[in-house]
Structure formats: structure tokens, C-alpha cells
C-alpha positions, 0 to 999 in steps of 0.5 A: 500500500502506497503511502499518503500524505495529507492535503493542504486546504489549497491543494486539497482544493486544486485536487477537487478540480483534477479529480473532476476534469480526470485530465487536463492541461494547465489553462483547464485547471486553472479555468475550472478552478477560478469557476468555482472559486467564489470568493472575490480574490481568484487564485493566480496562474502561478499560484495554481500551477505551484500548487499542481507542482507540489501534488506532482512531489507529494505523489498525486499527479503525475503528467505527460508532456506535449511539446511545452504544454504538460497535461496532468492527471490524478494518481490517487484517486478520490476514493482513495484519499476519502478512506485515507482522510476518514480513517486519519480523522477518525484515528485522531479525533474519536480514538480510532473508535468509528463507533464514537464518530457515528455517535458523535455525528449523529447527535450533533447532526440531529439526524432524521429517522430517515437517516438514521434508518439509512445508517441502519440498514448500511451497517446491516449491509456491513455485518451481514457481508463480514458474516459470510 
């Protein structure tokens, strides 16, 4: 198993994007990410491409180069980090316990009964496939 490191909000932010397009070359990153950016401040081209720089150090994109134009793509792919973050934050914060963490998130949540159902029936689903 490869080892992960963790994200910065910025890089996590810049990775939302590359997961979203799959591939794409700088300008497309750089696009899609200044979209859906709301705040007044967009990030800078330079900024963007620093940041995809040190994804590529970190393990997280890799790029195939054509003529000067680099076209990146995700090398951990979001289901991977997702496990990784949950199980990280887990560990840190509830003891390695996900039974605190559910608890915790559901009385802070005020959860529905339907949703509480829906939590219900996918740790059914859960013991029933870990019994065969």
C-alpha cells in the first residue's frame, strides 16, 4: 500500500478540480478552478500551477508532456484519499473508535429517522457481508 500524505486546504482544493476534469492541461485547471472559486480574490496562474507542482512531489499527479504544454492527471484517486482522510480523522479525533464518530455525528447532526434508518440498514449491509 502506497503511502499518503495529507492535503493542504489549497491543494486539497486544486485536487477537487483534477479529480473532476480526470485530465487536463494547465489553462483547464486553472479555468475550472477560478469557476468555482467564489470568493472575490481568484487564485493566480502561478499560484495554481505551484500548487499542481507540489501534488506532482507529494505523489498525486503525475503528467505527460506535449511539446511545452504538460497535461496532468490524478494518481490517487478520490476514493482513495476519502478512506485515507476518514480513517486519519477518525484515528485522531474519536480514538480510532468509528463507533464514537457515528455517535458523535449523529447527535450533533440531529439526524432524521430517515437517516438514521439509512445508517441502519448500511451497517446491516456491513455485518451481514463480514458474516459470510
Amino acid at each position: 500500500m502506497k503511502t499518503i500524505k495529507e492535503l493542504t486546504k489549497a491543494e486539497e482544493e486544486v485536487m477537487q478540480i483534477i479529480w473532476k476534469l480526470k485530465q487536463g492541461f494547465a489553462n483547464d485547471i486553472v479555468s475550472a478552478l477560478q469557476d468555482s472559486v467564489t470568493d472575490v480574490k481568484k487564485p493566480a496562474y502561478n499560484t495554481i500551477l505551484t500548487i499542481v507542482r507540489i501534488l506532482e512531489k507529494k505523489g498525486f499527479v503525475g503528467h505527460e508532456t506535449f511539446g511545452k504544454s504538460n497535461r496532468y492527471f490524478p494518481l490517487i484517486f478520490k476514493d482513495e484519499y476519502s478512506s485515507y482522510f476518514l480513517n486519519s480523522f477518525v484515528k485522531n479525533y474519536f480514538n480510532n473508535s468509528y463507533g464514537s464518530f457515528i455517535s458523535c455525528f449523529a447527535n450533533r447532526e440531529n439526524l432524521s429517522i430517515k437517516e438514521i434508518e439509512e445508517l441502519k440498514s448500511l451497517l446491516q449491509k456491513q455485518i451481514e457481508e463480514s458474516e459470510k
